[in-house]
C-alpha positions as CSV (number, residue, x, y, z in Angstrom):
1,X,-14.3,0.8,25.2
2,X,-15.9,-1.9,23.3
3,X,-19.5,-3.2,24.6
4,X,-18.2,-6.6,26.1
5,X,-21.2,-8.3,25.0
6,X,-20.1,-7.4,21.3
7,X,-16.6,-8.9,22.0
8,X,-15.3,-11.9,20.3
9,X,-14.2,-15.0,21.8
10,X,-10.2,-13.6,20.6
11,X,-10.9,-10.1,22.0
12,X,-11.8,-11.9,25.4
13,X,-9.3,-13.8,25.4
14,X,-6.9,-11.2,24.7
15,X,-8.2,-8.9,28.1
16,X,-7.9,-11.7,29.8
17,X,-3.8,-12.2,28.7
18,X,-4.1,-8.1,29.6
19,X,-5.3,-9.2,33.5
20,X,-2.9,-11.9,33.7
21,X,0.2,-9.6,32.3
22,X,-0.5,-7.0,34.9
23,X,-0.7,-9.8,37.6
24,X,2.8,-10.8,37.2
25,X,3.7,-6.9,37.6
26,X,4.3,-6.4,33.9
27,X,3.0,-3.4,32.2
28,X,1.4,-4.1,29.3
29,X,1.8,-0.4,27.9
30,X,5.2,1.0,29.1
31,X,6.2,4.6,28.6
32,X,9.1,4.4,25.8
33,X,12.1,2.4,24.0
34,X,15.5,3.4,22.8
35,X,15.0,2.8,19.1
36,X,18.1,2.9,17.3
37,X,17.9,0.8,14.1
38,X,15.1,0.0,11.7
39,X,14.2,-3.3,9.3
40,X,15.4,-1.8,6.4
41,X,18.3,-0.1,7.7
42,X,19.4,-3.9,9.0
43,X,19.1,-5.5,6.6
44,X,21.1,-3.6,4.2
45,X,23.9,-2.9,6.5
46,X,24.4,-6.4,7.6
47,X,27.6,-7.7,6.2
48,X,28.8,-11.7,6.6
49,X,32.1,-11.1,6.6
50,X,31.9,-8.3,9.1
51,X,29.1,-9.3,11.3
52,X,29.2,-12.8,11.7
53,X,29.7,-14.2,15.3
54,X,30.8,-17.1,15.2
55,X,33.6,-16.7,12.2
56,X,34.6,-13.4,14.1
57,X,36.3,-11.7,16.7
58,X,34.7,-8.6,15.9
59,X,32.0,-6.9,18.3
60,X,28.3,-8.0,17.3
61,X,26.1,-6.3,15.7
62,X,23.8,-4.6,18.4
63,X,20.3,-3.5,17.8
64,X,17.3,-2.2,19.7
65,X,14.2,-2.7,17.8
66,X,10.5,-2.3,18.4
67,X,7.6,-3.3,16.0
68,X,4.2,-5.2,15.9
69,X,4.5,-8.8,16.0
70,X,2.7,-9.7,12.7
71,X,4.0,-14.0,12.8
72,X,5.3,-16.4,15.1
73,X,6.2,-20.0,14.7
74,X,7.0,-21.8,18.3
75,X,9.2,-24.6,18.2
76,X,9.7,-26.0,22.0
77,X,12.2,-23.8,24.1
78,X,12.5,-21.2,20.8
79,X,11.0,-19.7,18.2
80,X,11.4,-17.4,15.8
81,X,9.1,-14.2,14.9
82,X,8.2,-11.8,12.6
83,X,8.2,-7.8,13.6
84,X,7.1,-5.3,11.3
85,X,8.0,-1.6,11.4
86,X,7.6,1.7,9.5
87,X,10.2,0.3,7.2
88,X,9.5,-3.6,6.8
89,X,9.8,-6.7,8.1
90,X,12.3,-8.3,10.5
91,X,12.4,-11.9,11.7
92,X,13.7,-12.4,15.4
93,X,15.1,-14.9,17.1
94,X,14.2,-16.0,20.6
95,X,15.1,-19.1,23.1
96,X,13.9,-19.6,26.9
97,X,17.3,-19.3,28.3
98,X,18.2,-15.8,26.9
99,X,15.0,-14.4,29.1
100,X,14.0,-14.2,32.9
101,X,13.0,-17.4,34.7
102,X,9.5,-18.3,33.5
103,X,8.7,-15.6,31.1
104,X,9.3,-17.6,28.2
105,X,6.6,-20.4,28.8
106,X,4.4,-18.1,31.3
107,X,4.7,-15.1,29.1
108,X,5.8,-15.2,25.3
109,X,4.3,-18.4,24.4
110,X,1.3,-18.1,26.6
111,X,0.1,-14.4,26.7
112,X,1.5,-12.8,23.5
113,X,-0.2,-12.2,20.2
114,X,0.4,-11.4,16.9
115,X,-0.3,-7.6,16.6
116,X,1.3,-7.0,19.8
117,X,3.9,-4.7,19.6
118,X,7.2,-5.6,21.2
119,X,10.9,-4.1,21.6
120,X,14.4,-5.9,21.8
121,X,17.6,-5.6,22.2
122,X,20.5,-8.4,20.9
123,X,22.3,-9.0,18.0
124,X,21.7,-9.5,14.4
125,X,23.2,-13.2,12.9
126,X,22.3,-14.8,9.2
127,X,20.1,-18.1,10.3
128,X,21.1,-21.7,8.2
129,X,18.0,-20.7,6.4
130,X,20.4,-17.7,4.8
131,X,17.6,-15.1,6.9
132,X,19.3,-12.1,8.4
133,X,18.1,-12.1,11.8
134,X,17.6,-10.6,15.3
135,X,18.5,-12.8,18.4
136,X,16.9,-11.4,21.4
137,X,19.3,-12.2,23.7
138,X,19.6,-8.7,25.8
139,X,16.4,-7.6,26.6
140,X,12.5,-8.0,25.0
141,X,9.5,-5.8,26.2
142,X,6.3,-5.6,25.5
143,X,5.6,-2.4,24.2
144,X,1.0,-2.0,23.6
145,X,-0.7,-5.4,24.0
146,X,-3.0,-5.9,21.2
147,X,-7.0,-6.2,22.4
148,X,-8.3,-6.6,18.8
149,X,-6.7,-9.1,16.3
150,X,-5.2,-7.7,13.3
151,X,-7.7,-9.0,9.8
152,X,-7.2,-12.8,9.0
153,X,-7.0,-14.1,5.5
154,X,-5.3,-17.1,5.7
155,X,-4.0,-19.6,8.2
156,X,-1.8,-23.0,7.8
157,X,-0.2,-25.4,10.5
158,X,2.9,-23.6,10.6
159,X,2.0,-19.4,10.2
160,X,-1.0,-16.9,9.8
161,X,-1.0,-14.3,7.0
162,X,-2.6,-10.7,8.0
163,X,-3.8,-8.8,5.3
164,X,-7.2,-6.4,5.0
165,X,-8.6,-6.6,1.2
166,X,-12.3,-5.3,2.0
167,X,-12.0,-2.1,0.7
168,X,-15.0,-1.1,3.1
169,X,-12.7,-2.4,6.0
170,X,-9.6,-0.6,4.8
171,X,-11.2,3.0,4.5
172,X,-13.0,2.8,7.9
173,X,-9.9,1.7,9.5
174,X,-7.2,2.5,8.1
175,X,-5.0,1.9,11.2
176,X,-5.4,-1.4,10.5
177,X,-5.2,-1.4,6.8
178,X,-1.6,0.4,7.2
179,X,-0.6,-2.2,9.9
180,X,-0.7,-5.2,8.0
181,X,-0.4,-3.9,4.0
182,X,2.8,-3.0,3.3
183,X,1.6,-1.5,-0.2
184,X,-1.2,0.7,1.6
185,X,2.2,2.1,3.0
186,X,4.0,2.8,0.0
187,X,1.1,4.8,-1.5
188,X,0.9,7.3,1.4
189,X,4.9,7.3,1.4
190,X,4.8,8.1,-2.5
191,X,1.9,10.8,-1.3
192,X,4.2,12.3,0.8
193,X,6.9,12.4,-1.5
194,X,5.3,14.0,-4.5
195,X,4.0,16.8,-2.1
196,X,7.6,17.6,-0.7
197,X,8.9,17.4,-4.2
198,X,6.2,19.8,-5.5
199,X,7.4,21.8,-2.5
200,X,10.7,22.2,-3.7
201,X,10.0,22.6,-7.3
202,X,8.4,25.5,-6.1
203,X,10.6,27.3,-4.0
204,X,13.4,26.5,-6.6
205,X,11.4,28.9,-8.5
206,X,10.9,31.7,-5.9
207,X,7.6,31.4,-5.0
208,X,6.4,31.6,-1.3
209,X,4.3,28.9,0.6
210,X,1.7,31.0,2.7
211,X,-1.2,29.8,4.6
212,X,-4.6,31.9,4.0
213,X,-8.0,31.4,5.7
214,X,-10.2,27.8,5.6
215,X,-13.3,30.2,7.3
216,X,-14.1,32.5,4.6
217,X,-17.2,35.1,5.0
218,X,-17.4,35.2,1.1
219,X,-16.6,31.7,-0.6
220,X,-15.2,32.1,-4.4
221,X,-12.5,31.0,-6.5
222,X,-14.9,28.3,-8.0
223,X,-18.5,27.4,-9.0
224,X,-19.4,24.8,-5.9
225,X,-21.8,24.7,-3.1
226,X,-20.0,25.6,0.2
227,X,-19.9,24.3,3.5
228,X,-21.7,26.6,6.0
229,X,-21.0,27.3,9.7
230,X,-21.7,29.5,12.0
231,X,-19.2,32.2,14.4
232,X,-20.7,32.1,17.6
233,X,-18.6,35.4,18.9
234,X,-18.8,37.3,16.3
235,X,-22.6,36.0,15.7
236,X,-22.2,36.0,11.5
237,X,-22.2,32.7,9.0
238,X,-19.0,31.8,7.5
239,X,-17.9,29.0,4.9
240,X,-15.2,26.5,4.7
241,X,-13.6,27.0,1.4
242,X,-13.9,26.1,-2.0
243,X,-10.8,27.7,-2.9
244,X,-7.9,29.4,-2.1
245,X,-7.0,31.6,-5.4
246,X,-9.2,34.8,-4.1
247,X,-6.4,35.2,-1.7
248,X,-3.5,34.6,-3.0
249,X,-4.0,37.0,-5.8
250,X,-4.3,39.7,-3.2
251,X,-1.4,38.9,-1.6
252,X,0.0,39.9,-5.7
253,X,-1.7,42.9,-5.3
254,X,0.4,43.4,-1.8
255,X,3.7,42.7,-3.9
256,X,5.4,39.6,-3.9
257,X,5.5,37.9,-7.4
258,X,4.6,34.2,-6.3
259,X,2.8,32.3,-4.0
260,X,2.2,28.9,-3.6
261,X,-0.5,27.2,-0.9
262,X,-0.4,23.5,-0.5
263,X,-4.0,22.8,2.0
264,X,-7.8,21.3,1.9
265,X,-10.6,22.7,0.3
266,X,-14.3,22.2,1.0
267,X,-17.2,21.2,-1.7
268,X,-20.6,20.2,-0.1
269,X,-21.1,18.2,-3.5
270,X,-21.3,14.1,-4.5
271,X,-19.1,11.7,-4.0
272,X,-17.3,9.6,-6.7
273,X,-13.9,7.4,-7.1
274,X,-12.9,11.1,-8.3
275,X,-14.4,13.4,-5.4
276,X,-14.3,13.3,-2.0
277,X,-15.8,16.4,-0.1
278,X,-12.6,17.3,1.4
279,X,-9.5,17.4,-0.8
280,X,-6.5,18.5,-1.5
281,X,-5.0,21.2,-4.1
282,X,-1.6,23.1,-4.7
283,X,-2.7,26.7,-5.8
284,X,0.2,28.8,-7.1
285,X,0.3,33.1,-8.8
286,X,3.4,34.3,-10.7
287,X,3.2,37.7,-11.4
288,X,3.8,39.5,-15.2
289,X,3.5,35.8,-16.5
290,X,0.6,34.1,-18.7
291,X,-1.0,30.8,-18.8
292,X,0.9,29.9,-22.2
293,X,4.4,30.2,-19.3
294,X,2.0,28.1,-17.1
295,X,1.7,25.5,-19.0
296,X,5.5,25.1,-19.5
297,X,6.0,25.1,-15.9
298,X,3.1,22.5,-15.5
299,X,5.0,20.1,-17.9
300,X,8.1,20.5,-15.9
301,X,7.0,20.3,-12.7
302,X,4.6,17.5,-13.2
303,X,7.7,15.3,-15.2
304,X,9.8,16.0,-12.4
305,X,7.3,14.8,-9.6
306,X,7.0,11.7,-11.8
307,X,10.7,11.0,-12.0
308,X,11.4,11.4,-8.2
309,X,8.8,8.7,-7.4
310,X,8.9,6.3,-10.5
311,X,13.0,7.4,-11.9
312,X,11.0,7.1,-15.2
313,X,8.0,9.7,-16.9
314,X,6.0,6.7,-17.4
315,X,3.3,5.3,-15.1
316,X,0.5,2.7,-16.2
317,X,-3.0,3.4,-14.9
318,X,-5.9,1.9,-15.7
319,X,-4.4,-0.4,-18.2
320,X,-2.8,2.6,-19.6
321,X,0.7,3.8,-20.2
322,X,0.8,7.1,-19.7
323,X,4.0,9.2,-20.6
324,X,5.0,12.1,-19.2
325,X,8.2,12.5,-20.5
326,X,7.0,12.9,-24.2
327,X,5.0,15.9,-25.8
328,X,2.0,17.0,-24.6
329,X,-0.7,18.0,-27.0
330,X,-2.3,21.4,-26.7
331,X,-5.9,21.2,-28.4
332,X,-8.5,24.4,-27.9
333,X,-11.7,23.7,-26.2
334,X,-13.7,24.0,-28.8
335,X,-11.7,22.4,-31.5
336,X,-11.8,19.6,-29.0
337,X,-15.7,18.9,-29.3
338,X,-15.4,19.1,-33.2
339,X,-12.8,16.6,-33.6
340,X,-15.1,14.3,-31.0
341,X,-18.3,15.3,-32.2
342,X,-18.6,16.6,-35.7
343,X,-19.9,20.0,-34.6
344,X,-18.4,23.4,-34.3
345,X,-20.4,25.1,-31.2
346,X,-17.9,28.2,-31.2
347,X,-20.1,31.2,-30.7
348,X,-23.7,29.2,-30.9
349,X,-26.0,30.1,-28.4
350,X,-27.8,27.7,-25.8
351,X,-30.6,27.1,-27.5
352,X,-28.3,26.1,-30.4
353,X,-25.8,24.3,-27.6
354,X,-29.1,22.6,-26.5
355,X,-30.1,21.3,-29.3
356,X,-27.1,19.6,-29.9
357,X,-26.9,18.0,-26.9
358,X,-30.1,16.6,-26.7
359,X,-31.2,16.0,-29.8
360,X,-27.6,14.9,-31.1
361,X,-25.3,13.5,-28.8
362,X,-29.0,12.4,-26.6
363,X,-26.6,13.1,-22.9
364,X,-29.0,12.6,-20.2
365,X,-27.4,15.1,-17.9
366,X,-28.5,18.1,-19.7
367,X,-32.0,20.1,-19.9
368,X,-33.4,23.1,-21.5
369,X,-33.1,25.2,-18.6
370,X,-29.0,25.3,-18.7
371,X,-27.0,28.2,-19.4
372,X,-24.7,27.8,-22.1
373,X,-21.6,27.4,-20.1
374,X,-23.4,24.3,-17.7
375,X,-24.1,23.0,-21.5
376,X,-20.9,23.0,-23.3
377,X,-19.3,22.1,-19.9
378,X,-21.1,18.3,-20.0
379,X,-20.8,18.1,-23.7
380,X,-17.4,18.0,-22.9
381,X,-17.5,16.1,-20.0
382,X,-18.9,13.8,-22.0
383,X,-17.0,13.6,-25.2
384,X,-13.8,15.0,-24.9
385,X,-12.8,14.5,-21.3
386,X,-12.9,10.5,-21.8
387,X,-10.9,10.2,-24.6
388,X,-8.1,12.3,-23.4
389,X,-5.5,9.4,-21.5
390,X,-1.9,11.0,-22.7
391,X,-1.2,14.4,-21.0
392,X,-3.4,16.8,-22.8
393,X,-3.4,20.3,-22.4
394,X,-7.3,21.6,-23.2
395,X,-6.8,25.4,-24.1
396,X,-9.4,28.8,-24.9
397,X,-12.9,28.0,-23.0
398,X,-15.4,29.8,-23.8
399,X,-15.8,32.9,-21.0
400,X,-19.2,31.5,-19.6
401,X,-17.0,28.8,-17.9
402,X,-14.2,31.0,-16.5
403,X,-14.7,34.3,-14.6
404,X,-11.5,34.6,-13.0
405,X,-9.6,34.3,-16.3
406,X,-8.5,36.9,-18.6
407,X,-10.6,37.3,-21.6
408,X,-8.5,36.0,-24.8
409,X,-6.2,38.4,-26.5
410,X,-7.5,37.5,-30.1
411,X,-10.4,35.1,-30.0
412,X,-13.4,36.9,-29.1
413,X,-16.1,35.2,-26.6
414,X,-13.5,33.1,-25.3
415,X,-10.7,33.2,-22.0
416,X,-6.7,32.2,-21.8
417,X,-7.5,29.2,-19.5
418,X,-5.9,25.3,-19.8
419,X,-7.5,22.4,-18.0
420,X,-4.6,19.5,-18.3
421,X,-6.6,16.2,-18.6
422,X,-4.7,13.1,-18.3
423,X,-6.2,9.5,-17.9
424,X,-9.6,11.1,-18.8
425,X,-9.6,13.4,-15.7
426,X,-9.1,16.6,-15.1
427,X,-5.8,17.7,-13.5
428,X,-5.1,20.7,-13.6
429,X,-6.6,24.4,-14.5
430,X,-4.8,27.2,-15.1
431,X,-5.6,31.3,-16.1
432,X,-3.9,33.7,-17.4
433,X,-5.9,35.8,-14.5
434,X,-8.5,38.5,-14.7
435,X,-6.9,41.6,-13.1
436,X,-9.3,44.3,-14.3
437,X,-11.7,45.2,-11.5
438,X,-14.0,46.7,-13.2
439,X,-14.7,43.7,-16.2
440,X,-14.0,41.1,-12.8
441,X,-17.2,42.9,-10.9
442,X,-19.3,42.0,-14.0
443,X,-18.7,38.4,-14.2
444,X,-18.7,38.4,-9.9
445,X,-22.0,39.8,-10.5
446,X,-23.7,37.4,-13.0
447,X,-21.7,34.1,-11.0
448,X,-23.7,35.6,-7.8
449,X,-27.4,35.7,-9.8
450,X,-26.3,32.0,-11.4
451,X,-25.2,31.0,-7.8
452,X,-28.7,32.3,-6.0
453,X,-30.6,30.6,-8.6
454,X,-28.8,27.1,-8.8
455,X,-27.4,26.9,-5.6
456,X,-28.6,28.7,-2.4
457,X,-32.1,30.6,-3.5
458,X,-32.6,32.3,-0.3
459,X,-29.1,34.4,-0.1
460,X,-29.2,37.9,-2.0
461,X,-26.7,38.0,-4.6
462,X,-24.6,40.7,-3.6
463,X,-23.9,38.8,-0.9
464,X,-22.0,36.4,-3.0
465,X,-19.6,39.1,-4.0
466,X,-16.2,39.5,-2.7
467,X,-16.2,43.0,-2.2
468,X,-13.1,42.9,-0.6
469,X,-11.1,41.3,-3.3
470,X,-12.4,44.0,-6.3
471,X,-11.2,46.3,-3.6
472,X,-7.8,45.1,-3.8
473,X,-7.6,44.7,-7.4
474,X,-8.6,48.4,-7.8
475,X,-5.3,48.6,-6.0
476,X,-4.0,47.4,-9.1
477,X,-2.5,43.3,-9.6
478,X,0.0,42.6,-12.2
479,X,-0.5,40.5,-15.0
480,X,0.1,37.3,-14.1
481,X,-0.6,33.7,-14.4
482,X,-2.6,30.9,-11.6
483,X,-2.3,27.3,-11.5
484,X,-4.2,24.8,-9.0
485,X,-3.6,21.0,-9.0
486,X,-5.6,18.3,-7.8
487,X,-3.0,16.4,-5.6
488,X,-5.6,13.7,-4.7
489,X,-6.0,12.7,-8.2
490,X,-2.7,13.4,-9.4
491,X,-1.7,10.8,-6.9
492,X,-4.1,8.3,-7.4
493,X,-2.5,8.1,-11.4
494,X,1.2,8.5,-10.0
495,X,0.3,5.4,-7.5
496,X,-1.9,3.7,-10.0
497,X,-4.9,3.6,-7.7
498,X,-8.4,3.6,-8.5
499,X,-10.4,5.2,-5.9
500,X,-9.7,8.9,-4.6
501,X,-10.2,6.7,-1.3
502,X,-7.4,4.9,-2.2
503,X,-4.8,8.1,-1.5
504,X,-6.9,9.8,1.2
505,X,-5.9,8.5,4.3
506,X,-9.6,9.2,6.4
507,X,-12.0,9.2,3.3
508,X,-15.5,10.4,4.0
509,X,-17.6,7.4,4.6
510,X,-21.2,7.1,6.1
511,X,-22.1,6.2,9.6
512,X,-21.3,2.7,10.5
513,X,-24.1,0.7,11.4
């Protein structure tokens, strides 16, 4: 309950309309109410020449409703009102005579607010003002009486307009950003939709949806710092995740020939209009494939998440247009810096890397101290990533950057891996996967020492190795082909937004104050 020293004078005044409500014996937060019809659903189905009553004999048009009052405009014994649900915005009709004795003038006019949230039962009528309407002329409850009042931006003689445009405001409380801001809506609608869609694409295709473990005792999949917690019971530290691939290739290993996981993963890292700490990512294997199918299926699947929400493959972001419909380059990592840079870093060492870098390009990011795959990683970061808005399929990196992925079958030093950069982000990542135990404990091995070094100094090394998962690949996994998608940042281009805040619903934030 809020400190009623802190209250304002509204907030008072809206405990006090509580007290007086309950005085008269009504309930100001009643158990339920027989929904059955929606905004949306009304006023599409609502037909002149059918629905009309006074030009016809037929039956009206009978509604229960319920929403959040978000207008009103009294006008003597009547007035009319604005109700909001999940699927829009409804005006309503109400007059003194069509309610109990007194509850008119004692109750609607003197103890309701906007953001109250009402139901009612009546019929639905076009007003002279050609507004298809609801009359409350059966029944009208209230349903939760607002103590706080929704965000005001503007207020005339004759209506107030809700809205919450402090992004600050609209992260931290969401509940009320999604009450008032019917756009807030559609993003998280869209959200939902590309999911299921992705969902489907999926299963069209035979893979699975399993669940595997968020508390790992061995994090991997990924070069981040982890989350850390502790088992009480079984006294021993374990980590949220950083990512779910280690075990949904062993579930390859235990024969079926796709799986998909659609859940949150963990990185105790910064936080950008790109990152948030807690995210989410589709992860998906197909067994006896590569990543040169992956990519194929990529382009597909990604075209047909953008046609479900859009009916088109283009979406502007940024000030861009971005097509997915059309052909999307495929350009080799390396190739990639050249044609951006000038230079051709294919099997230079970090000294060499370094140099460049530094001296060079001058990026401030970079020191003396990085291994060569931290190096060529921010070169292009730097460079390449940026420039990349169309779809852009970034092939071949070098092995130093990938130690889950199958070493290339022709280009020495390098690994059959695809990042898909679009808008200057990276989307997607993709392996044609490492399934060799023996070659897979090597690169485990020097991740572990780069891991103790960089990340957490005081854990032993072979501590950071999954023993467990070389295990199972000494059980022998198919050749096959991983793909994980950021669904966070895939949204925020599908929904043109420009925050990963913007399509997380509860975004990290620090403490209030």
């Amino acid at each position: 309950m809020s400190n009623p020293d802190d209250r304002s004078e509204q907030e008072q005044r809206r405990r006090d309309e509580r007290a007086a409500l309950e005085q008269r014996g009504i309930d100001p937060y009643p158990y339920a109410w027989d929904v059955d019809a929606h905004a949306a659903d009304i006023l599409e189905a609502y037909d002149d020449d059918k629905h009309d009553p006074e030009a016809h004999d037929e039956p009206p048009y009978e509604v229960s409703i319920a929403g959040r009052i978000t207008g009103l405009r009294v006008m003597g014994g009547s007035a009319f009102f604005d109700i909001r649900d999940e699927s829009g915005t409804l005006q309503v009709y109400v007059r003194s005579q069509d309610l109990p004795d007194g509850f008119y003038d004692e109750v609607f006019t003197e103890l309701l607010d906007i953001g109250d949230i009402v139901g009612i039962e009546g019929y639905v009528f076009r007003t002279n003002m050609g507004e298809v309407t609801v009359r409350a002329a059966d029944a009208f409850q209230l349903l939760a009486k607002s103590l706080r009042p929704l965000p005001v931006v503007k207020e005339t003689e004759e209506e107030t307009y809700y809205e919450v445009t402090d992004k600050e405001f609209r992260y931290r409380q969401r509940y009320a950003d999604l009450a008032v801001n019917p756009d807030t809506r559609e993003v998280f609608r869209k959200r939902s939709t590309l999911v299921s869609t992705m969902r489907d694409f999926l299963d069209e295709q035979g893979c699975l949806e399993v669940e595997t473990p968020v508390l790992q005792p061995v994090y991997g999949g990924a070069s981040a710092r982890p989350f850390k917690t502790h088992h009480n019971a079984l006294d021993m530290p374990l980590y949220l995740r950083i990512a779910d691939e280690l075990y949904l290739k062993r579930l390859l290993v235990g024969g079926f020939e796709g799986v998909y996981e659609i859940g949150k993963d963990f990185r105790n890292e910064g936080l950008s209009r790109f990152h948030n700490p807690e995210f989410t990512m589709m992860e998906c294997y197909v067994a006896y494939r590569d990543y040169r199918w992956m990519m194929d299926l990529t382009e597909d699947l990604l075209r047909t998440v953008t046609r479900t929400l859009h009916d088109t493959p283009t979406v502007e972001f940024e000030g861009h247009q971005i097509d997915l419909g059309g052909d999307w380059d495929r350009v080799p990592f390396f190739e990639a810096i050249e044609e951006q840079t000038g230079f051709d870093l294919y099997q230079d060492d970090a000294d060499r890397v370094y140099e460049v870098a530094n001296d060079e390009l001058g990026l401030d990011e970079v020191d003396s101290d990085m291994d060569l795959g931290a190096l060529l990683d921010e070169i292009f970061s730097e460079t390449v990533e940026p420039t990349l808005i169309q779809p852009t399929f970034v092939t071949d990196y070098p092995v130093e950057l990938s130690p889950l992925a199958k070493k290339h079958r022709e280009k020495d030093g390098l690994v059959e891996r695809f990042e898909l950069v679009m808008a200057g982000r990276e989307i997607a990542n993709a392996f044609s996967e490492l399934n060799d135990p023996e070659d897979q404990r090597e690169r485990f091995e020097a991740q572990a020492r780069q891991r103790a070094a960089e990340v957490d100094a005081d854990v032993d090394p072979d501590d950071l190795i999954d023993e467990d998962y070389l295990r199972a690949l000494e059980y022998g996994m198919p050749p096959a082909a991983g793909l994980g998608i950021g669904i966070d940042r895939l949204t925020m281009i599908l929904t043109g937004q420009e925050s990963i805040r913007d399509v997380i619903l509860f975004p990290l934030l620090r403490p209030e104050r």
